[in-house]
Z-matrix of the N, CA and C atoms (Angstrom, degrees):
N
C 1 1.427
C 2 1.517 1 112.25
N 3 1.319 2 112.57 1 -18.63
C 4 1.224 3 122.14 2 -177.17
C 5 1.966 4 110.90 3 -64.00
N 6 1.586 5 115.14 4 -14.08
C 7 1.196 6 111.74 5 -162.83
C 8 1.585 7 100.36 6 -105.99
N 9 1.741 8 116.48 7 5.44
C 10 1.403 9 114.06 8 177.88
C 11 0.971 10 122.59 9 -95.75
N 12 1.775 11 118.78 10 -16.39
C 13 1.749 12 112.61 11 164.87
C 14 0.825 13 107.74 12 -93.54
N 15 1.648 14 138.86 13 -6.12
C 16 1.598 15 110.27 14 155.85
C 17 1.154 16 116.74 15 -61.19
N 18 1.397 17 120.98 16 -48.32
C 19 1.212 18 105.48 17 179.97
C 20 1.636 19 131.61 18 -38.29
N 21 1.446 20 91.95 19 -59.47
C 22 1.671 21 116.93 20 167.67
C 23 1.562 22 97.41 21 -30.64
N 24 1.448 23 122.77 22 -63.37
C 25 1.109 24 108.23 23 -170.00
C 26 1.371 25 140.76 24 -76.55
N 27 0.996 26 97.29 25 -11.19
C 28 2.147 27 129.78 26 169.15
C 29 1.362 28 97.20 27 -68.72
N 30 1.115 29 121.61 28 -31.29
C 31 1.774 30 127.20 29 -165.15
C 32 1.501 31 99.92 30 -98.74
N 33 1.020 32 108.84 31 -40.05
C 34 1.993 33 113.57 32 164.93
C 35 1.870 34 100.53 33 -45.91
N 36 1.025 35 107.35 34 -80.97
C 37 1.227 36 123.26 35 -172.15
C 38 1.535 37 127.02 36 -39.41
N 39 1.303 38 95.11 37 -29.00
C 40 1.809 39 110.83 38 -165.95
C 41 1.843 40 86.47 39 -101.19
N 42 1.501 41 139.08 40 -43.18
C 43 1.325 42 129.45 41 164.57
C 44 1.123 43 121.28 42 -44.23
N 45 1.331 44 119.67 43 -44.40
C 46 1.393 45 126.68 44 -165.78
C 47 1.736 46 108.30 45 -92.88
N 48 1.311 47 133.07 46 7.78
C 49 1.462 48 144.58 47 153.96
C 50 1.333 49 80.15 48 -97.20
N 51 1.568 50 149.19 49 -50.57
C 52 1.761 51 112.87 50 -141.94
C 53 1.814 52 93.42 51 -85.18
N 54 1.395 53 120.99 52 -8.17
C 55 1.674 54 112.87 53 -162.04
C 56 1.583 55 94.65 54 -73.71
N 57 1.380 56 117.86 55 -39.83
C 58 1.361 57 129.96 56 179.01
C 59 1.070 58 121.52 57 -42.26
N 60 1.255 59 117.93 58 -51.09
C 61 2.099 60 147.42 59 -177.79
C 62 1.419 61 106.24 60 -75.24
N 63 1.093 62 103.79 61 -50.23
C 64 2.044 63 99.99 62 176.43
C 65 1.580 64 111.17 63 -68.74
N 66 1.483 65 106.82 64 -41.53
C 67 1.695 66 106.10 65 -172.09
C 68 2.098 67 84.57 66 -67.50
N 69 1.087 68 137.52 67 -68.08
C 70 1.449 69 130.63 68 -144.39
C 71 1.938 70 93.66 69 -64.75
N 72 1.061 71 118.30 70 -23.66
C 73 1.574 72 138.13 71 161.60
C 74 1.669 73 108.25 72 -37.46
N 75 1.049 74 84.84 73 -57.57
C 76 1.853 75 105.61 74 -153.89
C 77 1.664 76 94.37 75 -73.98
N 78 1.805 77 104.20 76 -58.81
C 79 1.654 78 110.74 77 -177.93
C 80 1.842 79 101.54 78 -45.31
N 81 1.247 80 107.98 79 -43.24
C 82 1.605 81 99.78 80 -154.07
C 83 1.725 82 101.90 81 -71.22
N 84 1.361 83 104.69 82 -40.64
C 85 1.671 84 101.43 83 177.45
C 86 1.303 85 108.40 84 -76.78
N 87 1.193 86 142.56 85 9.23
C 88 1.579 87 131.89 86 160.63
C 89 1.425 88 117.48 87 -94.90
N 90 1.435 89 106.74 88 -29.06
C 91 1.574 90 118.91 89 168.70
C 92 1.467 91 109.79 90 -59.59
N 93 1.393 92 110.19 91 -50.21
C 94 1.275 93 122.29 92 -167.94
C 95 1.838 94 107.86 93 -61.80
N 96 1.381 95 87.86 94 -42.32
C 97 1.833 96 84.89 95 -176.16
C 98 1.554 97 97.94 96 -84.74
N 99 1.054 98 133.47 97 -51.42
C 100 1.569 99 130.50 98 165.67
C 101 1.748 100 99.30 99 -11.10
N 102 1.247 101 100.66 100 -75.79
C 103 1.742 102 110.81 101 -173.80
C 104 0.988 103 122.95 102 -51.53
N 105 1.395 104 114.79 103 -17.23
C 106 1.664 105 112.68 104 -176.30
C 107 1.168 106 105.35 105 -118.06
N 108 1.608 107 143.97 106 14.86
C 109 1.409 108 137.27 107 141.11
C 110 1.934 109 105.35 108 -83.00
N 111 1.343 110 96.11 109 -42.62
C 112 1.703 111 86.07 110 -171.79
C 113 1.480 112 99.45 111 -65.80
N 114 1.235 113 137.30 112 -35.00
C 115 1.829 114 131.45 113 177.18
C 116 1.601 115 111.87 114 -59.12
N 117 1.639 116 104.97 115 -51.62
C 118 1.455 117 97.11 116 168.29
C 119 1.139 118 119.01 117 -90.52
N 120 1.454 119 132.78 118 35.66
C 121 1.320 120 129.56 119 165.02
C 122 1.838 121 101.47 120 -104.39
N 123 1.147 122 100.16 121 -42.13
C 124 1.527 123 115.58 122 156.84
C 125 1.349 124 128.21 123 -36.87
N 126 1.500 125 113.38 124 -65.04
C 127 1.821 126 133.48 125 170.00
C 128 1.514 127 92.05 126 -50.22
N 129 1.308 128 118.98 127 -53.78
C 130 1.570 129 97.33 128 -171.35
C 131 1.128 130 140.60 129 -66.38
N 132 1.337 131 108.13 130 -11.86
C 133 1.306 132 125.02 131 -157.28
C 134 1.424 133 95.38 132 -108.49
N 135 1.077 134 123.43 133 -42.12
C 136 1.709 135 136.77 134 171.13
C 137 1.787 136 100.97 135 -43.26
N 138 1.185 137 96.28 136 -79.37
C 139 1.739 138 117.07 137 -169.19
C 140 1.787 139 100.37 138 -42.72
N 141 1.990 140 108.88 139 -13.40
C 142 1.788 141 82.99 140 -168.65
C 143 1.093 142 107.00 141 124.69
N 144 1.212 143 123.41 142 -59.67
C 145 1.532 144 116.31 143 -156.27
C 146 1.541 145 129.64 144 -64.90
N 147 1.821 146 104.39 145 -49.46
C 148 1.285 147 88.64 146 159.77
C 149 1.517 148 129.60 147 -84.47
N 150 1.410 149 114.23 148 -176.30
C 151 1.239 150 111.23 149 -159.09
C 152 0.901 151 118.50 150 63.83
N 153 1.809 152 120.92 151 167.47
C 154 1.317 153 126.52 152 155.96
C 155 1.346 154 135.23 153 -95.01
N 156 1.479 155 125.01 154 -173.99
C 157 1.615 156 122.68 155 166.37
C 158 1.822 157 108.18 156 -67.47
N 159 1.565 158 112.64 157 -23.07
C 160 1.548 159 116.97 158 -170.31
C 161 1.405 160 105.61 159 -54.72
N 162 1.819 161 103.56 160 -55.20
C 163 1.330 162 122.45 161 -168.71
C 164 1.595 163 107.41 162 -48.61
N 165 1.497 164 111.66 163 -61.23
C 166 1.084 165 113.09 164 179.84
C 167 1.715 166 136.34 165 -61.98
N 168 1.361 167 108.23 166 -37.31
C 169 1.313 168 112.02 167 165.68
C 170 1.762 169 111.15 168 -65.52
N 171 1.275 170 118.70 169 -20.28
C 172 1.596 171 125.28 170 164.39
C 173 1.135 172 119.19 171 -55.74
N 174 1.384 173 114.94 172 -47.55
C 175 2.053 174 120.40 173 -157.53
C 176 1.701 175 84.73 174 -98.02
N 177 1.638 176 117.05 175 -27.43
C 178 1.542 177 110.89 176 177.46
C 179 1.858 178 102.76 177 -56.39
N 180 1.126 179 106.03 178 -65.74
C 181 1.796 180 104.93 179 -165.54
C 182 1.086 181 91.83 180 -87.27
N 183 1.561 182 161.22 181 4.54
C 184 1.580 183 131.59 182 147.56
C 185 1.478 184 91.01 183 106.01
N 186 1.633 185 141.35 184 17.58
C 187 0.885 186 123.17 185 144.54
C 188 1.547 187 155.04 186 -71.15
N 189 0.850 188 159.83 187 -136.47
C 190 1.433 189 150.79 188 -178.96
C 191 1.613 190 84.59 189 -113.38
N 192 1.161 191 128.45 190 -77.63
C 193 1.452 192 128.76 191 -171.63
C 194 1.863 193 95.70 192 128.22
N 195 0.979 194 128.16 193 47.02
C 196 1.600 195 121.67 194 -170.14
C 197 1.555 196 95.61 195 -81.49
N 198 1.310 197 129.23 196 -13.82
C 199 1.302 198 137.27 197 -149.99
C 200 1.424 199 107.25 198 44.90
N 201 1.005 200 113.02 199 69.40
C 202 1.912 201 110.72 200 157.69
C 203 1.443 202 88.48 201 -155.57
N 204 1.565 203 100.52 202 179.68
C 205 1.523 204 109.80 203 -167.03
C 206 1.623 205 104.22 204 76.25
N 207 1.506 206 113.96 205 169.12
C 208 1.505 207 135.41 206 165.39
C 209 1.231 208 112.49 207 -27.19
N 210 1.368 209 139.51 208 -44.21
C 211 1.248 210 137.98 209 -165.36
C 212 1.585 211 108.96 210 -88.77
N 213 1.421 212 121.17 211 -6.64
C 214 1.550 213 125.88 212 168.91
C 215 1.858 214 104.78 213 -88.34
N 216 1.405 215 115.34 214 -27.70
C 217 1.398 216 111.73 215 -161.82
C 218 1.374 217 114.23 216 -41.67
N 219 1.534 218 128.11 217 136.34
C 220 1.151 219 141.41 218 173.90
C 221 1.534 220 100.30 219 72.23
N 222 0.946 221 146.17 220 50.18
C 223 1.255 222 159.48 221 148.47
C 224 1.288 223 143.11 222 -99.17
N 225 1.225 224 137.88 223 95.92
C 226 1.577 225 142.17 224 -171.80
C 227 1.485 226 97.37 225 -47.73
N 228 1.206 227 114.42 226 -179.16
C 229 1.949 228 147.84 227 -175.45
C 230 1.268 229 100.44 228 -81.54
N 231 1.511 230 128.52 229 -22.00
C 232 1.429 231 133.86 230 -167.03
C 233 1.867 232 96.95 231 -127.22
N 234 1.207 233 127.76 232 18.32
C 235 0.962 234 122.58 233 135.26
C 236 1.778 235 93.45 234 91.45
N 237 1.597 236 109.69 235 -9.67
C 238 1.372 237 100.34 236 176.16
C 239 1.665 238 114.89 237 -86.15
N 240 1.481 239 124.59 238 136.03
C 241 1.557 240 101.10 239 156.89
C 242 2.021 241 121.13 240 -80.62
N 243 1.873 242 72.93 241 150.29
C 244 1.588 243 93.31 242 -176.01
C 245 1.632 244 121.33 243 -67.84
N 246 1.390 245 92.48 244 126.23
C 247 1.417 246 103.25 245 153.17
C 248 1.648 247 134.58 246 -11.99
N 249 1.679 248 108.16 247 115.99
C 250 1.635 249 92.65 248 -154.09
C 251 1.765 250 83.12 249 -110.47
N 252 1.296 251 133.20 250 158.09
C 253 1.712 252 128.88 251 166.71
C 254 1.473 253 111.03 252 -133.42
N 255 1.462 254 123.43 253 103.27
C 256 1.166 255 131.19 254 170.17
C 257 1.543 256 115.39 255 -66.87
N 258 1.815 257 114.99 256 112.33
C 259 1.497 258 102.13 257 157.72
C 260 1.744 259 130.30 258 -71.22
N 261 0.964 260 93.06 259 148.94
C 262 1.777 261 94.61 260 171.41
C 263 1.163 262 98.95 261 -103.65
N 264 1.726 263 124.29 262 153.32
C 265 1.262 264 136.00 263 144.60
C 266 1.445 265 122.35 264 -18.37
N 267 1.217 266 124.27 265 127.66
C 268 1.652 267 111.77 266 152.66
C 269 1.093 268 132.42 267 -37.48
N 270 1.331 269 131.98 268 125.75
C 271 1.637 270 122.53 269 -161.01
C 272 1.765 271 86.65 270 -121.86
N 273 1.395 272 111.53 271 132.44
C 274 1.485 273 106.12 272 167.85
C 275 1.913 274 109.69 273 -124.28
N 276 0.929 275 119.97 274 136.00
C 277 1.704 276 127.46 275 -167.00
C 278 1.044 277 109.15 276 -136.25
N 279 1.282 278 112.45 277 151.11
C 280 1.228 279 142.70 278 157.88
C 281 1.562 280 116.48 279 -86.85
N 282 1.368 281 126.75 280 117.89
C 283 1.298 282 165.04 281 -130.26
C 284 1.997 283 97.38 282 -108.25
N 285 1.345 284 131.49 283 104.10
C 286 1.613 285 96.54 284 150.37
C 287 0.936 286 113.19 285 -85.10
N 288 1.692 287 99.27 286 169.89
C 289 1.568 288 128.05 287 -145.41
C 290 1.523 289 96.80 288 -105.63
N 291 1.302 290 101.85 289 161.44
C 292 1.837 291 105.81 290 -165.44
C 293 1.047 292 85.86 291 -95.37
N 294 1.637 293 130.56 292 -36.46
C 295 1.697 294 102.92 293 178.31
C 296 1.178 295 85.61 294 -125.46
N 297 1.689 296 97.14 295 159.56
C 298 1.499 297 132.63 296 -171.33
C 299 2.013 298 91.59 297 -51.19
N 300 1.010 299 102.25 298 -41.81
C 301 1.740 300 95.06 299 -159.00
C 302 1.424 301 112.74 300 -112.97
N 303 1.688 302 115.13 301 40.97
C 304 0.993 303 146.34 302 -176.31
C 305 1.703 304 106.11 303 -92.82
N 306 1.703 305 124.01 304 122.57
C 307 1.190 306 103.64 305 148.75
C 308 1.444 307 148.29 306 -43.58
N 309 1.366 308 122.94 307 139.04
C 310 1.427 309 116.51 308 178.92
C 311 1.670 310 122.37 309 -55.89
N 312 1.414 311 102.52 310 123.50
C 313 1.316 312 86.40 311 169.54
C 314 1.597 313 110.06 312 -110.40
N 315 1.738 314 109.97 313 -162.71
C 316 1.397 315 112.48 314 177.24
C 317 1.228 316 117.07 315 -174.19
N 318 1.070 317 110.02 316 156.27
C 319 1.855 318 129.46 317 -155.58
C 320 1.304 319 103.39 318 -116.21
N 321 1.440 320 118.52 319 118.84
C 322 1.519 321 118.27 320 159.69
C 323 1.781 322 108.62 321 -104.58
N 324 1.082 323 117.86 322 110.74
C 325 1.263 324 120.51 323 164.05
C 326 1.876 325 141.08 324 -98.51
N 327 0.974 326 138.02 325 151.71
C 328 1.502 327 120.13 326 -178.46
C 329 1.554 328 90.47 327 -155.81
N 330 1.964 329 92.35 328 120.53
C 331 1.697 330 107.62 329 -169.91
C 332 1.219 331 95.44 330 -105.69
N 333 1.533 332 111.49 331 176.01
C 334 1.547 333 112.59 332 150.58
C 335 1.336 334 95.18 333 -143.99
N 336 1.636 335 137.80 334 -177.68
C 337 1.074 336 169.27 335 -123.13
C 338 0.822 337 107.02 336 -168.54
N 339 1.560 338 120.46 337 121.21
C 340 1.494 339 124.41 338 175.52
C 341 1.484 340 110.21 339 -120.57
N 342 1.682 341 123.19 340 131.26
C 343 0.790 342 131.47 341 -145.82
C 344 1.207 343 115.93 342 -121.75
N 345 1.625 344 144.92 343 156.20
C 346 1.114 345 116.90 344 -170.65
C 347 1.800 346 110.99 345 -95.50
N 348 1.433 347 113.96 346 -29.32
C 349 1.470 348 110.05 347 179.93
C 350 1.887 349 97.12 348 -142.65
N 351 1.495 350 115.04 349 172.98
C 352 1.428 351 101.79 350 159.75
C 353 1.592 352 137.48 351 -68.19
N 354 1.671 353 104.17 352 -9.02
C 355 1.792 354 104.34 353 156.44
C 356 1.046 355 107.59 354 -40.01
N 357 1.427 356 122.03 355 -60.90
C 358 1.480 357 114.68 356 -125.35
C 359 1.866 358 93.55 357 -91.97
N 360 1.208 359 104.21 358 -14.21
C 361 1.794 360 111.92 359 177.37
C 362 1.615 361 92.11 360 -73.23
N 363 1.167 362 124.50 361 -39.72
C 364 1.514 363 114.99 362 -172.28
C 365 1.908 364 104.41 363 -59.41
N 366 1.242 365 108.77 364 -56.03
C 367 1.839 366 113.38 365 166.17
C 368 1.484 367 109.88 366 -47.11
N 369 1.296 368 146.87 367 -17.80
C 370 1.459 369 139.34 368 -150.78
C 371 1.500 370 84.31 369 -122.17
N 372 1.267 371 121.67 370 -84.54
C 373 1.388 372 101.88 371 -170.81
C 374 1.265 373 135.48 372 -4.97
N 375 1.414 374 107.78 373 -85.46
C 376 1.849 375 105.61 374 178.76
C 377 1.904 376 110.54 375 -50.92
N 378 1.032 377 143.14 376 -9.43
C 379 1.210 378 169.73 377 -179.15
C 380 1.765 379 108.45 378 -70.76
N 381 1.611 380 113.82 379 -32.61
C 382 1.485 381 115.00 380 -158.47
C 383 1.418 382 103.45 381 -68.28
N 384 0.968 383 130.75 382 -37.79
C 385 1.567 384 127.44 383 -157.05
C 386 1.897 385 93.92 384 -88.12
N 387 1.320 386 120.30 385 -11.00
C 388 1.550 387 105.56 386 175.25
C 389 2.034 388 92.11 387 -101.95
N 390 0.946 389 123.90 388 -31.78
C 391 1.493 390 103.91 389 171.09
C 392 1.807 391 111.44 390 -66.95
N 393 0.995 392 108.24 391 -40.38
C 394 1.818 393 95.14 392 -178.35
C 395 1.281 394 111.93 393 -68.90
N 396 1.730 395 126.09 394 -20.16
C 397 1.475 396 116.54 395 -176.48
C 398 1.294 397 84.86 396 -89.52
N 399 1.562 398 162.45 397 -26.45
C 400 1.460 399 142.70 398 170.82
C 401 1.163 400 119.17 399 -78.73
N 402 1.321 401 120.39 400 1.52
C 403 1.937 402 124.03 401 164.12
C 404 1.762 403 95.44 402 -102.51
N 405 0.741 404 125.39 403 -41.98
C 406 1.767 405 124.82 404 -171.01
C 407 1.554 406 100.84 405 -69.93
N 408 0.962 407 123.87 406 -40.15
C 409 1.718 408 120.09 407 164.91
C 410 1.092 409 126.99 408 -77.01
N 411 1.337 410 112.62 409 -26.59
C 412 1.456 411 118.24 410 169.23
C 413 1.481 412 111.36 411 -79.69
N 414 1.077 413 121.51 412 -35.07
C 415 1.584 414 116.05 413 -162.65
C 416 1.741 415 98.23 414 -100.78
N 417 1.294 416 112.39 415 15.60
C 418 1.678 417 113.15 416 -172.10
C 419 2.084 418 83.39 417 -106.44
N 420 0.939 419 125.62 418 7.37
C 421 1.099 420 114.40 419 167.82
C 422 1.700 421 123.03 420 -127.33
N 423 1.547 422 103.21 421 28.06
C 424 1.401 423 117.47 422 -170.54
C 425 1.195 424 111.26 423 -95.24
N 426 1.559 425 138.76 424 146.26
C 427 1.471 426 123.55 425 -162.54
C 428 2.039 427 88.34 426 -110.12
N 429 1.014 428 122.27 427 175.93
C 430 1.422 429 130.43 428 162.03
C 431 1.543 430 109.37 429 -49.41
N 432 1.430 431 105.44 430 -50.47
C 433 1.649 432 104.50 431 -172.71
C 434 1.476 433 117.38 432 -61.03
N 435 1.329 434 104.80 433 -32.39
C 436 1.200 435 112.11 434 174.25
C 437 1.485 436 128.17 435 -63.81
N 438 1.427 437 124.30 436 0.40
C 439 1.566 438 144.22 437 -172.05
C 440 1.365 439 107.93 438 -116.76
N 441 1.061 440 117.62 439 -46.65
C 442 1.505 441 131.05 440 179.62
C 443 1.204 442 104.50 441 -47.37
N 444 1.482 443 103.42 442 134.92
C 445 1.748 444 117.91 443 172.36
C 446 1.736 445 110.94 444 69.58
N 447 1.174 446 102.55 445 159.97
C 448 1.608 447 124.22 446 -169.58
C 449 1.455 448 97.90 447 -59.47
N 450 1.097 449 117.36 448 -64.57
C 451 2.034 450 127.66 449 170.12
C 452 1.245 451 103.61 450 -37.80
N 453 1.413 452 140.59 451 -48.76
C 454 1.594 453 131.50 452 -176.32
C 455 1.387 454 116.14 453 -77.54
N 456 1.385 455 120.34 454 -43.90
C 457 1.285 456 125.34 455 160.08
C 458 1.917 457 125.78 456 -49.13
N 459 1.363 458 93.03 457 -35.98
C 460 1.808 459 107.95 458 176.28
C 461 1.734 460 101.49 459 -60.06
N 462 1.499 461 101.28 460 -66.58
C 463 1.439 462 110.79 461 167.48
C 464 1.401 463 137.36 462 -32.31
N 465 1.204 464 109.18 463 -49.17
C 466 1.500 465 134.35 464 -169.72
C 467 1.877 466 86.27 465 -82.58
N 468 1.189 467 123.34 466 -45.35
C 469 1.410 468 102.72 467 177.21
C 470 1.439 469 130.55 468 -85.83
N 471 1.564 470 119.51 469 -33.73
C 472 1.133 471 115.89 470 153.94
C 473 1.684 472 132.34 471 -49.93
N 474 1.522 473 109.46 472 -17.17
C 475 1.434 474 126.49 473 151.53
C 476 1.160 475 137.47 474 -68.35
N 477 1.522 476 121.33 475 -24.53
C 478 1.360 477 129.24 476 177.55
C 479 1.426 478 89.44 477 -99.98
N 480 1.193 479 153.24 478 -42.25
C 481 0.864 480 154.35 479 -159.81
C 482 1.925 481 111.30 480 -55.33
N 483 1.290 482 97.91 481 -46.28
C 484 1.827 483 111.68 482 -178.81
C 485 1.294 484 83.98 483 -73.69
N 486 1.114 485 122.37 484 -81.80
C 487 1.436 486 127.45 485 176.22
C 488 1.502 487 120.77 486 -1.52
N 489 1.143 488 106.77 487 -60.43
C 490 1.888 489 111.42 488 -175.44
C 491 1.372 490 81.77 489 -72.36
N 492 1.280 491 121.37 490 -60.22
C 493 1.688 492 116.36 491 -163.08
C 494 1.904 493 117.39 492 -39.93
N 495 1.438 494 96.81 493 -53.74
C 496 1.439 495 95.51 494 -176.54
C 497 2.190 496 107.12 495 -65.09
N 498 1.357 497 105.64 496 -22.54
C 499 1.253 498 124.91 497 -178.99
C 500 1.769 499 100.83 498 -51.21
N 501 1.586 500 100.99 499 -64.10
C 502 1.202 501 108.62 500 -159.31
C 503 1.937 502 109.26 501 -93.08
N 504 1.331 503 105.39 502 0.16
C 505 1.442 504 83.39 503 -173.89
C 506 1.749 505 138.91 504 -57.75
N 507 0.973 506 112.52 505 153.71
C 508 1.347 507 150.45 506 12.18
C 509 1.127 508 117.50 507 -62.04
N 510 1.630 509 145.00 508 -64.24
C 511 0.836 510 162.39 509 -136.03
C 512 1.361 511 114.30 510 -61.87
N 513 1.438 512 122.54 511 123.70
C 514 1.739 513 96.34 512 -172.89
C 515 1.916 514 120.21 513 -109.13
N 516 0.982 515 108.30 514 144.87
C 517 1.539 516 106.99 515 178.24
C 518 1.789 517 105.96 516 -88.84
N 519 0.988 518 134.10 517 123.18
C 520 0.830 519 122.15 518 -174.19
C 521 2.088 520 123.36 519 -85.51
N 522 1.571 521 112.13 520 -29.78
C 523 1.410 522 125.13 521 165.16
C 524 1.542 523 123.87 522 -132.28
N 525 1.198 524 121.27 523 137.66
C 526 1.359 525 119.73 524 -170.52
C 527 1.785 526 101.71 525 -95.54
N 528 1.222 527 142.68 526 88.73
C 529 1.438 528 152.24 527 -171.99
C 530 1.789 529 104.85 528 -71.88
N 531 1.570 530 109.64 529 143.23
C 532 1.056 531 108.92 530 -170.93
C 533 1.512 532 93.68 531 -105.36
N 534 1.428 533 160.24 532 157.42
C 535 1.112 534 144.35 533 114.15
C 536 1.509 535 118.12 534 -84.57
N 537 1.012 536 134.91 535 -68.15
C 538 1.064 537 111.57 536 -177.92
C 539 1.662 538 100.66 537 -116.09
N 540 1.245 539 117.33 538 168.18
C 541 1.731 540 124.64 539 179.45
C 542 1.955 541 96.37 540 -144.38
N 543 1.426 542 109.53 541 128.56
C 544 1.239 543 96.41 542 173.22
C 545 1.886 544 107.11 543 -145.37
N 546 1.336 545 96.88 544 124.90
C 547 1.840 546 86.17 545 -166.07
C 548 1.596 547 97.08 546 -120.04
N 549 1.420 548 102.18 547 127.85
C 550 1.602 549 115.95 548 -154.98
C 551 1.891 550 99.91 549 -119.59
């Protein structure tokens, strides 16, 4: 019996080094995750995301930030700006024909442009007369079939859509809106 409290006591000894190793264990993985919410709490805030533009144009000119006054203008309750939608002219076309000996047909359409704030309407404006000559050439080679149904219309807008984009860059439009479509 004499050889079971040594043991006991070898086992004292070797617990009381491992309590040491788990606690400096424990500190290092809490530091570690500590560090990597405050860094990516940091990255986020860096990159933009949190906060707003209010905040910042506030601590920029040394105001309080109450959001009122000049530095709120054009600004929603939630701090986003509103949605801007440029109309285009009525565009009316002539359609080719799927067969050569097909009557003419023709498309009256009326788009708008959806925008993300009124900057970016300030870039589009002077811009209108080169987006309607890249939809009027493009859509002067559209057949009827090609309009027909929800799928041709999807198409036809996700197409004008790059279209204005490469039209207008930099500046981006973000949706090409149909109001009316009429194929005669």
């Amino acid at each position: 019996m004499a050889k079971k409290p040594k043991k006991a006591a070898e086992d004292g000894e070797a617990g009381a080094d491992a309590a040491p190793k788990g606690k400096k264990k424990l500190v290092i993985i809490g530091a570690a995750a500590a560090l990597l919410v405050v860094g990516g709490g940091g990255a986020f805030m860096m990159m933009g995301q949190g906060g707003n533009a209010e905040g910042k144009e506030a601590a920029a000119g040394g105001g309080h930030g109450g959001g009122h006054g000049d530095a709120a203008k054009g600004v929603g309750p939630d701090g986003k700006r509103p949605i801007v939608f440029v109309e285009l002219r009525e565009m009316l076309l002539n359609l080719s024909p799927d067969m050569p000996q097909e009557k003419a047909k023709y498309a009256k359409l009326r788009l708008a442009l959806e925008l993300k704030d009124a900057g970016v309407e300030d870039e589009v404006k002077p811009l209108m007369p080169r987006i309607e000559d890249t939809l009027q050439v493009y859509m002067r080679e559209l057949r009827v079939s090609d309009l027909t149904g929800s799928v041709g219309l999807y198409r036809l807008r996700e197409e004008l859509l790059r279209r204005v984009n490469v039209a207008v860059y930099p500046a981006k439009v973000e949706a090409v809106l149909f109001k009316d479509v009429i194929v005669q």
